[in-house]
C-alpha positions as a Python dict, from the first residue, in 0.01 Angstrom:
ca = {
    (1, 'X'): (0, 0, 0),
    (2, 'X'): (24, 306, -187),
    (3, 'X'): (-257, 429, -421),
    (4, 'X'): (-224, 646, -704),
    (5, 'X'): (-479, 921, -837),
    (6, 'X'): (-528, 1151, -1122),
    (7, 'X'): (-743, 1455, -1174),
    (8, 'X'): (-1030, 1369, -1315),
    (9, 'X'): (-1400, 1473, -1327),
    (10, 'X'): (-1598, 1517, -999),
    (11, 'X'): (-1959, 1628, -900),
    (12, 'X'): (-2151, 1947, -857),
    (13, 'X'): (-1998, 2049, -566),
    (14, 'X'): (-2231, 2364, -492),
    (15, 'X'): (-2408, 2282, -200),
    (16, 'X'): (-2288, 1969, -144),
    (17, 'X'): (-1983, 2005, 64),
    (18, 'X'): (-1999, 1856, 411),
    (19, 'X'): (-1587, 1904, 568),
    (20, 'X'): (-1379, 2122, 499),
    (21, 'X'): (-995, 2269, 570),
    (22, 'X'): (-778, 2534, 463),
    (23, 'X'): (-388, 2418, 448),
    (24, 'X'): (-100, 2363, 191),
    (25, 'X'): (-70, 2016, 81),
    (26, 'X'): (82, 2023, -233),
    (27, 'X'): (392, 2186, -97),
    (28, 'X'): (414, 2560, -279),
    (29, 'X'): (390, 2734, 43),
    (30, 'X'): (10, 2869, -68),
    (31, 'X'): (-302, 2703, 149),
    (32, 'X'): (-515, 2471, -37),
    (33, 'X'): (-880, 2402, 7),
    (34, 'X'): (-972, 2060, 61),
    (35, 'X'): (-1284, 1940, 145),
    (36, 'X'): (-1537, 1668, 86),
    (37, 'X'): (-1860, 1669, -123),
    (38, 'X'): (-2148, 1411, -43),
    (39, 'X'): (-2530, 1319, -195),
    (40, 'X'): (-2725, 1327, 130),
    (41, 'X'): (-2992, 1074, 164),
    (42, 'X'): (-3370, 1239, 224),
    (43, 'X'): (-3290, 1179, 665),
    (44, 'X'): (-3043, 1451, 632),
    (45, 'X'): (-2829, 1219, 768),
    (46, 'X'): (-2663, 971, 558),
    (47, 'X'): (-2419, 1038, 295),
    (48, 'X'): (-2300, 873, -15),
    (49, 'X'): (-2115, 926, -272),
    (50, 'X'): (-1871, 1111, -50),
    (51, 'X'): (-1559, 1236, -269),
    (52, 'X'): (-1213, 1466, -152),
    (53, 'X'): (-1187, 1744, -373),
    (54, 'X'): (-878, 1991, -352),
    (55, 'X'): (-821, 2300, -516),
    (56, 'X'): (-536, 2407, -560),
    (57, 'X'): (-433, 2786, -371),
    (58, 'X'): (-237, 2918, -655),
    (59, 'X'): (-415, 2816, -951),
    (60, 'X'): (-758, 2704, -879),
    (61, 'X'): (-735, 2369, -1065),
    (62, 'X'): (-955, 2117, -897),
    (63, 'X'): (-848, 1760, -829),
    (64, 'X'): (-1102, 1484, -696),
    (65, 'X'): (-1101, 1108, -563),
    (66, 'X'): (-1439, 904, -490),
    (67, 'X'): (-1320, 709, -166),
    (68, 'X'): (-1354, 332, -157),
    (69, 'X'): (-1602, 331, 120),
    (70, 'X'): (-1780, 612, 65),
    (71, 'X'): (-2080, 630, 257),
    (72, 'X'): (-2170, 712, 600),
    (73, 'X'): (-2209, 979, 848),
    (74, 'X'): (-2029, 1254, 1002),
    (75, 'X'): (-1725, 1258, 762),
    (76, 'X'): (-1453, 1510, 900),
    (77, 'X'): (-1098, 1581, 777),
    (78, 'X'): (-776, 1658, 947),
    (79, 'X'): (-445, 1833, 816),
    (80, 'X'): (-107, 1751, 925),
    (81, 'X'): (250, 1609, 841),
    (82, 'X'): (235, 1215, 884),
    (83, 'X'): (524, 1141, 636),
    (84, 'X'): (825, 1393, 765),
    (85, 'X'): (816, 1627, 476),
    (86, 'X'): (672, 1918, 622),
    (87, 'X'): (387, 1912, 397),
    (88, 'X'): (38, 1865, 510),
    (89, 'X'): (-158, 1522, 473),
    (90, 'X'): (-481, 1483, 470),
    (91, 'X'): (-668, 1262, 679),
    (92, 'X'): (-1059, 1162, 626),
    (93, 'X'): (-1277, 938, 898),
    (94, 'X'): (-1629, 860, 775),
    (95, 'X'): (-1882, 674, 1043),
    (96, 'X'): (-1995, 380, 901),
    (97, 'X'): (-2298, 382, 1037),
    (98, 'X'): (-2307, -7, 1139),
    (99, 'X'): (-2297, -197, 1467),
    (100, 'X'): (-1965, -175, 1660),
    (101, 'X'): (-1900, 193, 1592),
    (102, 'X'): (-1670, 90, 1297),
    (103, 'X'): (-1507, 352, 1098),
    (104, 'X'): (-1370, 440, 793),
    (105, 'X'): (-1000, 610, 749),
    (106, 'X'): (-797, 709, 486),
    (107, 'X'): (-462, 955, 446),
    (108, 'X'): (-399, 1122, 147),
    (109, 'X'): (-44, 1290, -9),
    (110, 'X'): (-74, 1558, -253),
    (111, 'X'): (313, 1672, -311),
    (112, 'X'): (325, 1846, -618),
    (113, 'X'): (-58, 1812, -686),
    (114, 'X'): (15, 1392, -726),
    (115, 'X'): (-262, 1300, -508),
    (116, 'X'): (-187, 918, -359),
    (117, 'X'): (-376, 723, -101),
    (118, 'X'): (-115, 655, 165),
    (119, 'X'): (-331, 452, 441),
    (120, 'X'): (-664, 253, 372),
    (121, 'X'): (-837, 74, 695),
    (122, 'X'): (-891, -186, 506),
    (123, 'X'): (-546, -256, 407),
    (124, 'X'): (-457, -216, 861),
    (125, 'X'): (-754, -429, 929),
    (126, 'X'): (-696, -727, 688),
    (127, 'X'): (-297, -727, 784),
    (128, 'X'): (-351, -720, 1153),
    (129, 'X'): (-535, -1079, 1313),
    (130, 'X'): (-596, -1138, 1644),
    (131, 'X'): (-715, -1415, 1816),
    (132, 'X'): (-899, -1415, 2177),
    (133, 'X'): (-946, -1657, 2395),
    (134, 'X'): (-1045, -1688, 2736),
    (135, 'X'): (-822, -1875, 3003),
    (136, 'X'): (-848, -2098, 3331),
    (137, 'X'): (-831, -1805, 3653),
    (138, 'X'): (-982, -1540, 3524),
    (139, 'X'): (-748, -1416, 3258),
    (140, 'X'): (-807, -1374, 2855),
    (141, 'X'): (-547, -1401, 2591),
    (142, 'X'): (-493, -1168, 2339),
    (143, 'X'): (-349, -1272, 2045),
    (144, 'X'): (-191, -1025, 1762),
    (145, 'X'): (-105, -1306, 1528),
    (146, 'X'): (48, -1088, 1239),
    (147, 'X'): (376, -934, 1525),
    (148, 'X'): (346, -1213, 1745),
    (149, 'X'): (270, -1004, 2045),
    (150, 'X'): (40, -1156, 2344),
    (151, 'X'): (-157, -980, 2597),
    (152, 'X'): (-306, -1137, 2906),
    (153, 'X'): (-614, -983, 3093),
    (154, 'X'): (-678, -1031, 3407),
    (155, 'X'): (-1136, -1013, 3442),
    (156, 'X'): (-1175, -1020, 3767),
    (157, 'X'): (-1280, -642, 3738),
    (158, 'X'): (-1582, -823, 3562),
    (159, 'X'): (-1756, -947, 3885),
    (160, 'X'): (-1885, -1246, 4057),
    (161, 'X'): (-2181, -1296, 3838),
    (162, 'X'): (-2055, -1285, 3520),
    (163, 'X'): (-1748, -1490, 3598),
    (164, 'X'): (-1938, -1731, 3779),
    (165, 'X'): (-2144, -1826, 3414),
    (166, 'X'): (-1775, -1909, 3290),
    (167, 'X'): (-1576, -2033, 3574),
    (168, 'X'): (-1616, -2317, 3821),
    (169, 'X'): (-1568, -2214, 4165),
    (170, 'X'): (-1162, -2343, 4127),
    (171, 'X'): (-1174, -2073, 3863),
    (172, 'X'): (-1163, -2323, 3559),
    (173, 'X'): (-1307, -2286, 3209),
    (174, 'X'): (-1659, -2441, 3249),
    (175, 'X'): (-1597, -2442, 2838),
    (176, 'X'): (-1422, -2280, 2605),
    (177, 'X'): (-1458, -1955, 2490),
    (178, 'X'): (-1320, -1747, 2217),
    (179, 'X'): (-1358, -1372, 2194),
    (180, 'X'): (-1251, -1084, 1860),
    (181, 'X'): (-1106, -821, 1823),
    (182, 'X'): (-1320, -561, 1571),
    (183, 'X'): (-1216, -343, 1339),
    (184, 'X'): (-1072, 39, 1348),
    (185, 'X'): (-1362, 231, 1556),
    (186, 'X'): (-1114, 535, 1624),
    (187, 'X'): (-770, 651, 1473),
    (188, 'X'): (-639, 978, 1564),
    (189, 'X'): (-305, 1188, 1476),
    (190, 'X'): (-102, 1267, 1739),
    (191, 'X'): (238, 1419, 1789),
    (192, 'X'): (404, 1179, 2036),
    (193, 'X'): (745, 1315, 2034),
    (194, 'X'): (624, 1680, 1961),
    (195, 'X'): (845, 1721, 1657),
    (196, 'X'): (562, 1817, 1439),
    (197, 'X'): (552, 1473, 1259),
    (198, 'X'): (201, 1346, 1322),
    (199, 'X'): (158, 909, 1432),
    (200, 'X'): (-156, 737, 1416),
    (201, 'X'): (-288, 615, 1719),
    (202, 'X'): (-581, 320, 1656),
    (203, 'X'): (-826, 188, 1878),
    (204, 'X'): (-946, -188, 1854),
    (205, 'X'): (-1248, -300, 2065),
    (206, 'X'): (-1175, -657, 2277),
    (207, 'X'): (-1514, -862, 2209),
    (208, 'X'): (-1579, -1147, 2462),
    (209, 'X'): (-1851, -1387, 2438),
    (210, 'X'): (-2079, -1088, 2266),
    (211, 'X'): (-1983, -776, 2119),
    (212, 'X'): (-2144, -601, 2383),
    (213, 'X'): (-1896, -780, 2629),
    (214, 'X'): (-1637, -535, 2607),
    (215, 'X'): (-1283, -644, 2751),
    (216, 'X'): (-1089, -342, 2663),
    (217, 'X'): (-882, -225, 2357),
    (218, 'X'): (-598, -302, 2125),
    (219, 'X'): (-434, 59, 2099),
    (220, 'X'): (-219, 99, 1828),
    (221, 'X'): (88, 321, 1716),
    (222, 'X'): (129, 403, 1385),
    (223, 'X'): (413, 560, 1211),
    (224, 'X'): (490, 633, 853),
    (225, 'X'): (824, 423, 744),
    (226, 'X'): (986, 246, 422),
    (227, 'X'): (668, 459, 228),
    (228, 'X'): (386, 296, 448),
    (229, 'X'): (276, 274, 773),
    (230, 'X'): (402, 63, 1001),
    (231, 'X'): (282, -51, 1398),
    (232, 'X'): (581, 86, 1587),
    (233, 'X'): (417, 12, 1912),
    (234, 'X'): (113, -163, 2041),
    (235, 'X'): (-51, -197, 2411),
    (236, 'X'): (-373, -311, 2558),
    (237, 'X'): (-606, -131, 2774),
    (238, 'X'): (-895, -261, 3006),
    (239, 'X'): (-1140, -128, 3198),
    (240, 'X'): (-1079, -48, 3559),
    (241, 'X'): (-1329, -106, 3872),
    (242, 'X'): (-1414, 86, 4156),
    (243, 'X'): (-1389, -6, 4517),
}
């Protein structure tokens, strides 16, 4: 989904600014400052009302948007082409803070000073559903219902104990059980084919019975496409076990 914004008013930002990168992103050849402004909270720590500001190289004109989700920790911001025009986006990850590591991510365009949200997490975690479920002999599906993809993982790198709560000694389901899949908790550019085109790469935590019974994680490939971006490719990694 693509969002549109206009320049419009923003806060103080002396003092305030917590990230910050030099590059062009409006596409006049002349490096840009972008960077985001916050309100810390009295720990130091927290931030809200965190905001991207950009002004522009050439003529100093300032344009702002308050992000949807915009508080947190530890914002940080990354330039580089994600769309194939050889113009720098601009992408923003904010620590939410919460249980499960979750993050916040958004990528911003600025060509010719139009500044348009081009990916919200949101948007990625509401279109992509998963379901989990645990299976007789040790394995664990993993469902993406939204591509129709399925992923089978074999636990036995688990161990006795903790398969024996789950598992007769024939290896069968002593009930069922149904795991998740969480939201974003890392996205990252990176140039797979080196062509200076930057792709998304997600990570998706595998819950089991708990969230603190990690099974691995739903890695993601994102590339921009048709105006958006779209999962090009998608694998599964577990954990591995020594011996």
């Amino acid at each position: 989904m693509l969002y549109s914004y206009n320049s419009g008013s923003f806060p103080n930002d002396m003092g305030n600014i917590v990230a910050s990168a030099y590059g062009d992103v409006n596409g006049d050849g002349i490096a840009d400052y972008v960077y985001l402004t916050a309100v810390k909270a009295p720990d130091g720590y927290y931030l809200r009302d965190i905001t991207l500001v950009i002004k522009d190289g050439r003529t100093g004109i300032k344009q702002s948007a308050k992000l949807p989700s915009n508080a947190g920790y530890s914002p940080g911001l990354f330039l580089g082409d994600f769309t194939g025009d050889r113009i720098n986006d601009i992408l923003i990850g904010i620590n939410s803070g919460g249980s499960g590591a979750i993050m916040f991510y958004y990528v911003f365009s600025d060509v010719n000073n139009r500044l348009s949200m081009i990916f919200n997490y949101e948007d990625f975690n509401n279109e992509y559903q998963y379901k989990v479920n645990y299976l007789n002999y040790y394995k664990v599906s993993v469902q993406n219902q939204t591509d129709k993809y399925t992923y089978i993982l074999d636990i036995t790198y688990k161990g006795g104990e903790y398969l024996s709560e789950i598992y007769t000694n024939e290896g069968i389901l002593k009930a069922p059980i149904e795991g998740w899949v969480d939201p974003l908790s890392g996205l990252y550019p990176v140039d797979f084919d080196g062509d200076g085109i930057y792709e998304l790469l997600g990570y998706q935590k595998i819950a089991g019975r708990y969230h603190a019974d990690s099974l691995g994680f739903v890695q993601s490939i994102l590339e921009f496409k048709n105006m958006k971006f779209e999962l090009s490719s998608q694998y599964v990694a577990i954990f591995g076990s020594r011996g």
